[in-house]
N, C-alpha and C positions, 0 to 999 in steps of 0.2 A: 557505598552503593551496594544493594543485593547483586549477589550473586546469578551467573545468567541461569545455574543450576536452580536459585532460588526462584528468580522469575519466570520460571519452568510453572516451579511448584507452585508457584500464586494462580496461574492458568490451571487449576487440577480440575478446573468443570472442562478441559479439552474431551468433547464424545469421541469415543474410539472411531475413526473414521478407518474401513480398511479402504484401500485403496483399488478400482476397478481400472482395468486398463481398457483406452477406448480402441475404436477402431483405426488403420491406417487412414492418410487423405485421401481421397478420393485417387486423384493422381497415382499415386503408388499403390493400391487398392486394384485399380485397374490394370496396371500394368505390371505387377511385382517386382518393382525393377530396387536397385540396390536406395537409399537414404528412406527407406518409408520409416515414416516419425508416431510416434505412438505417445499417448498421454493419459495421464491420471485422472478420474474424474475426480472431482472435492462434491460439497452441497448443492443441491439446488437452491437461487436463491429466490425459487417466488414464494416459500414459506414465510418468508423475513417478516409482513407485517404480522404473522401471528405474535411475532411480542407485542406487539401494541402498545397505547401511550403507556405510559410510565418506565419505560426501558431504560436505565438508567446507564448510558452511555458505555462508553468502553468496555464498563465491566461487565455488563451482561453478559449470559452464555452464548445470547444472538447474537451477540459481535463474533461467534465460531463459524460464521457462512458466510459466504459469499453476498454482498447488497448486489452484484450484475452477474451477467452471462453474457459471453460473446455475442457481439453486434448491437447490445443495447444503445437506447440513445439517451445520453447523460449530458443532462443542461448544467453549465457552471455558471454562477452569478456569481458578483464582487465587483473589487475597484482595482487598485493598481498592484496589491497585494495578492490578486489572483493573475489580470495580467502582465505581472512582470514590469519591473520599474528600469532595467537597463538592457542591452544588448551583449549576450546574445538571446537572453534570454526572452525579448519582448516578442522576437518574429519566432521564434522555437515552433517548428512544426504549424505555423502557420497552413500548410497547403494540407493537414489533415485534420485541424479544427475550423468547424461551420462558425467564423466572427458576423455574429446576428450584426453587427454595429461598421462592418465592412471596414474595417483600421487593419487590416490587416496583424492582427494578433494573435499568436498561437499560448506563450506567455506558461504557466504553469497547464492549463489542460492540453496544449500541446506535447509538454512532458510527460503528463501522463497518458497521453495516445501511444506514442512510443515506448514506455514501460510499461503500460498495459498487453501493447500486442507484442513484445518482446515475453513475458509471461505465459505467452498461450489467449490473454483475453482481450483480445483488438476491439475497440469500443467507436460507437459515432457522436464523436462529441460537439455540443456547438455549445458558443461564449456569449453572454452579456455581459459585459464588464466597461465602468463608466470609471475611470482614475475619481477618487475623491469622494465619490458615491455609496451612499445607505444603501441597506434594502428595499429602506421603505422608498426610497425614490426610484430604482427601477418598478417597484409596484406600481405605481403614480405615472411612471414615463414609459414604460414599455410595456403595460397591458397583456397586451395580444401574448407576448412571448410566454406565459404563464397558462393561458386558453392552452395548450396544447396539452397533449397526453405525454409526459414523456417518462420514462422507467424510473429515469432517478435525476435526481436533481442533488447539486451540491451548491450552500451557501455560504458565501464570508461577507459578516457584516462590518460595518465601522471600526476599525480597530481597536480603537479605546471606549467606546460605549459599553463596551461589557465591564469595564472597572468600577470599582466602588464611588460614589462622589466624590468621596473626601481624595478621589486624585482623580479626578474630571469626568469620568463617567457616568453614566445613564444606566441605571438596572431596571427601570422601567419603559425606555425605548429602544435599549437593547433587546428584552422581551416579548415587547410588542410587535416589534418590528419580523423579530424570526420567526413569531409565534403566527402572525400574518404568511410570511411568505409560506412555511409550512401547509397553512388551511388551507392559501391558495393551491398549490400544485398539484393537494390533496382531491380539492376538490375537481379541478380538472379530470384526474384519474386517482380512484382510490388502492390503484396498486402499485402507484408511484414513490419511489423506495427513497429518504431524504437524508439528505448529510450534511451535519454542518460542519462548516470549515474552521478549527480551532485555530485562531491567528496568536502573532508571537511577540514577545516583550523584547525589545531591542532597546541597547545602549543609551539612543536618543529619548527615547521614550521614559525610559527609565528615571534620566534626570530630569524632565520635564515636568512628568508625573510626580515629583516625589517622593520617589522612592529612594532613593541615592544613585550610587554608582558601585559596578563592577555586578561578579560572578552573585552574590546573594541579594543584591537589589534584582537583578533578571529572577531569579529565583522567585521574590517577594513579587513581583507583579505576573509571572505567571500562576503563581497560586491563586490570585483573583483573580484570574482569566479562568481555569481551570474550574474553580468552582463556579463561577457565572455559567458555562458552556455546562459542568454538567448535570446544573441548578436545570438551564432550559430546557435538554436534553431529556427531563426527567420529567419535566410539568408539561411539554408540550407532547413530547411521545416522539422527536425526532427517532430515524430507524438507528443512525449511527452518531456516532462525532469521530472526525477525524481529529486525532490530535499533534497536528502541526507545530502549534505554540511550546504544548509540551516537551517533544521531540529537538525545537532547539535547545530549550535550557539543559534537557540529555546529554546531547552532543558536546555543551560547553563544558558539563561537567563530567563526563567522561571523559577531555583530553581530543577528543576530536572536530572541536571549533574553541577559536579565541572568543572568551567572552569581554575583552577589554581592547578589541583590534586598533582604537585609535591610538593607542601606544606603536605600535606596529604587531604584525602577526607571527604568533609563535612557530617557529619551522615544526612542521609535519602536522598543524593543525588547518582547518579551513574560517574562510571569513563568509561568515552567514549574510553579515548587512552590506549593505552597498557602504561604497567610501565614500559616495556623493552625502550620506544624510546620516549612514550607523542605524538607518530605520530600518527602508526598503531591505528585500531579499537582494542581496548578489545573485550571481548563478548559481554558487554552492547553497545558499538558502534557497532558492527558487528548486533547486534539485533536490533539497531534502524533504519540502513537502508537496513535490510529485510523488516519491517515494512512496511518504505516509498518506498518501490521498491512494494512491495508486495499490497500495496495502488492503488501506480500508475497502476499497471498492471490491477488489478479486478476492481478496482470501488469499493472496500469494506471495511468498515469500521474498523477498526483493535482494535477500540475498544471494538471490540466482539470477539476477542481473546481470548480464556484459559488463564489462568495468573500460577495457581495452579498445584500441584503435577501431574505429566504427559507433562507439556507443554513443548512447544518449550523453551521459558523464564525457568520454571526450569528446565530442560536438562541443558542448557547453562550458570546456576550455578548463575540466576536472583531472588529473592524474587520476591513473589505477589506485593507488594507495588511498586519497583523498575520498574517491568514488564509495569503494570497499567499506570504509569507516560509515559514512552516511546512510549506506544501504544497510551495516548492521544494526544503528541507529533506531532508525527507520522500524527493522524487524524488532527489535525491543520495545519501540513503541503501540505497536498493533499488534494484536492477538495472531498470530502466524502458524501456518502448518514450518514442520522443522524444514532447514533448506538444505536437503538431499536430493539428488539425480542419479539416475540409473540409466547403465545401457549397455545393451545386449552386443557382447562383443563377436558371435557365430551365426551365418548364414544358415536358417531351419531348412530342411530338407521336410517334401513331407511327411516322413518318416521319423522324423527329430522327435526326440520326448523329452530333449532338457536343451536348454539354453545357457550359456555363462554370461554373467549380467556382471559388470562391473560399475561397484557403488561409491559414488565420490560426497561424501559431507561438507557441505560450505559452511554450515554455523560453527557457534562458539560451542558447542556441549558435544561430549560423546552421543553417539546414537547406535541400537541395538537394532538390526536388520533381522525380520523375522518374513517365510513365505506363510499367510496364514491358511490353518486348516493341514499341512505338509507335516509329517512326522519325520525325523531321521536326517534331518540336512544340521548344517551347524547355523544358527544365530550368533554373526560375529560381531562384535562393535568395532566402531568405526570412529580412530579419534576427528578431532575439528583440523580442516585441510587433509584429509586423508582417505584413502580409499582403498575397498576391498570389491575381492570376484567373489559372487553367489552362481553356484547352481541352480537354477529356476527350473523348474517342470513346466512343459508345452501344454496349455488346452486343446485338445486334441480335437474335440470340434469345433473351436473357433480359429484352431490355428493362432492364440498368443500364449505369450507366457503369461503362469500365476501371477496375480497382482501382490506385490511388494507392500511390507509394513515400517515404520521406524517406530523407534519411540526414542524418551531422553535416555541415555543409560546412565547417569549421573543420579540421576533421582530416585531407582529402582524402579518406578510408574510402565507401566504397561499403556499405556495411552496410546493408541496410532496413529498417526498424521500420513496424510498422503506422500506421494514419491512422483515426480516427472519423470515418467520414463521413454524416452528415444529407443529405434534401433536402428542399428548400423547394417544393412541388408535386409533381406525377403522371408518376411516370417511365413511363408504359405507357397510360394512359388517353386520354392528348389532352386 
C-alpha cells in the first residue's frame, strides 16, 4: 500500500488554501467572556457546479471543496444500506434527521448529522429510504420528495446492479436509474449539488456473486463497483462520489477491519458487516461510511473527530482505538485538508500583538506550520500525535490572530490546507 506521504503526493492538484480565521459566535462576540471559539474558513461550495458533467469522480480537483455549508438541506435516498440494518445504528440520531417515511430512522444520515456538526458543519438532513429499494422505485413511489429544491442530494442505489452481469448486475439499470435520479433533483434546482453513494462488497456478496472468498475476492468486486460508480460519475456529471465501498476494502487491508469475520474477528480489528448476513453494515460499517459521506460533504477532516466518552463512535458501542482507525480510513479515502488544530493558549489584552497558539497534528504525516505573509518567526514541524506553541501576531484591527498555514512536510510541497482554530479566552475584550 502507498505511503500516506505518497498519497499526499497523488493529491499535488491540492490549491494552496491559506487559511482565514472567522469571527467569534455571536455569544461570546457580545459578551467577551472567556471559550469564544474561532474557526477556519475552507471553500465556498456554491462554485461546485462549475465542474460540470464530465467530473470524473474523486479525482477531480473539484473534489478539493466543500459540496455544503452550514445549514444546508441534504436529501439522503437509498434502502437498508443507507438506513441502517441493526441497532444501534437503525434509530442513530433519529431526533435530528427529517424521516420523510416516519419509521423513525436516523440510520447512517443520522451519523452524519452528528459528524457533520461535530466538524463545525451542522446540516438539516432528511431520509427516504425504503429497505430493499431502487432508485428508480423511489422515483415512481415518492414523486413529490424530488419536486423540492434541495442543496444536495446524496444517492445509494441497489447494491449489486452496478456489477458486471456475468455476477448478476445491471450496467444499464444501474445507469439509468442514477442517471434519472440525477436529472430529476436537477431539474428541480439547478444548483442542487449530488452525491453518489459508493456501496460495499461484503463477505456474503462476494460468494454469492462469484467472486470467491476472503480479503482479494472483496477486492475483486470492489473494483467493479468502483469502476461502474466512476463510469457514471463521469457520463452523467454527478458533483461528487462518495467512496464508501472503496473505504471498506481500505480498512480490511490496512489491518483495521477483519475481512473474513465469519471465522471470528481478529483482536484490534473492527467488524464492518453485520453477523446477522456478513452483508449489511454493523455499527463499525455504518460508522465508517458516515465518516466517508460526512468527508465528502464538508471538506473536513474526520480525523478531528471525538473518538471518546460522549462521541458519535462511543454512542454506536466503538472503542477509542477502533473509532481512530476508521476515521483515518475515512481521511485516506477522501480528498481532506491535513487534520491539525490550533489554539491560542493567552488571554489578548487590547494591547496584545502576539498570541501563543499551540498546534496539535492528528494525521499520519509530519506537518510544517507556517504564519503566512510573517517574516522572522520559526516554521516548526510537527511530528503525527504531536504538538508544538507558535507565536502568532494579533490583527490589530480585527482583534484575531494571523491565519495559520500547514502543509505535508514529508513531501517537501508547500501546499496549504486549512487549520481549525479555537481560543481559550477573549481575543478583544481584555
Amino acid at each position: 500500500m502507498p505511503t500516506a506521504s505518497a498519497r499526499r503526493r497523488a493529491l499535488a492538484v491540492l490549491a494552496a488554501v491559506v487559511a482565514s480565521v472567522l469571527t467569534a459566535t455571536p455569544a461570546t462576540a457580545a459578551t467577551g467572556s472567556d471559550g469564544a471559539r474561532l474557526g477556519v474558513s475552507t471553500f465556498d461550495p456554491r462554485p461546485q457546479d462549475a465542474a460540470g458533467p464530465g467530473a470524473p469522480g474523486i479525482q477531480d480537483s473539484a473534489q478539493l471543496a466543500p459540496v455544503v455549508r452550514a445549514g444546508d438541506r441534504v436529501l439522503f435516498v437509498g434502502n437498508s444500506f443507507t438506513q441502517g440494518f441493526e441497532e444501534p445504528t437503525v434509530s442513530y440520531g433519529s431526533g435530528t434527521v427529517d424521516d420523510l417515511n416516519d419509521s423513525g430512522t436516523g440510520g447512517v444520515p443520522g451519523i452524519v448529522s452528528r459528524l457533520s456538526a461535530d466538524l463545525g458543519v451542522p446540516l438539516d438532513i432528511s431520509l427516504e429510504a425504503v429497505g430493499g429499494q431502487s432508485l428508480q422505485w423511489h422515483l415512481e413511489n415518492r414523486p413529490h420528495v424530488f419536486d423540492e429544491p434541495w442543496d444536495a442530494v446524496v444517492a445509494q442505489e441497489f447494491s449489486l446492479s452496478a456489477l458486471p452481469a456475468a455476477h448478476g448486475g445491471s450496467s444499464a439499470s444501474f445507469h439509468a436509474a442514477a442517471r434519472t435520479m440525477h436529472d430529476r433533483v436537477r431539474a428541480a434546482s439547478s444548483a442542487t449539488r449530488t452525491v453518489l453513494f459508493e456501496t460495499w462488497a461484503s463477505p456474503t456478496s462476494v460468494r454469492l456473486q462469484g467472486y470467491g472468498e476472503g480479503p482479494s475476492a472483496l477486492r475483486a468486486m470492489q473494483d467493479d463497483l468502483d469502476a461502474a460508480y466512476a463510469d457514471e460519475a463521469l457520463t452523467t456529471g454527478w458533483t461528487r462520489t462518495a467512496p464508501v465501498g472503496a473505504a471498506f476494502v481500505r480498512a480490511v487491508e490496512e489491518g483495521a477491519a477483519d475481512g473474513t469475520p465469519a471465522d471470528g474477528v481478529a483482536p484490534g480489528t473492527a467488524r464492518l458487516w453485520s453477523a446477522q448476513d456478513d452483508r449489511h453494515a454493523a455499527a463499525a460499517g455504518s460508522y465508517l461510511a458516515a465518516a466517508v459521506l460526512t468527508a465528502t460533504l464538508t471538506h473536513r477532516n474526520p480525523q478531528l473527530l471525538p473518538v471518546g466518552p460522549g462521541s458519535a463512535a462511543s454512542e454506536l458501542g466503538l472503542d477509542a482505538r477502533t473509532a481512530a482507525a476508521l476515521n483515518r480510513v475515512a481521511a485516506e479515502s477522501v480528498p481532506v485538508p491535513l487534520a491539525v488544530d490550533a489554539v491560542s493558549r493567552d488571554v489578548c489584552s487590547p494591547r496584545a500583538s502576539v498570541v501563543r497558539v499551540q498546534v496539535r497534528n492528528h494525521d499520519d504525516v509530519p506537518v510544517r506550520v507556517r504564519v503566512p505573509g510573517v517574516r522572522g518567526i520559526p516554521n516548526p514541524v510537527v511530528q503525527p500525535d504531536g504538538e508544538t506553541v507558535v507565536a502568532v501576531p494579533v490583527n490589530r484591527r480585527q482583534r484575531l490572530p494571523s491565519p495559520l498555514s500547514v502543509s505535508d512536510a514529508a513531501d517537501g510541497r508547500t501546499d496549504r490546507t486549512s487549520v481549525r482554530i479555537s481560543a481559550e479566552g477573549c481575543l478583544g475584550g481584555g
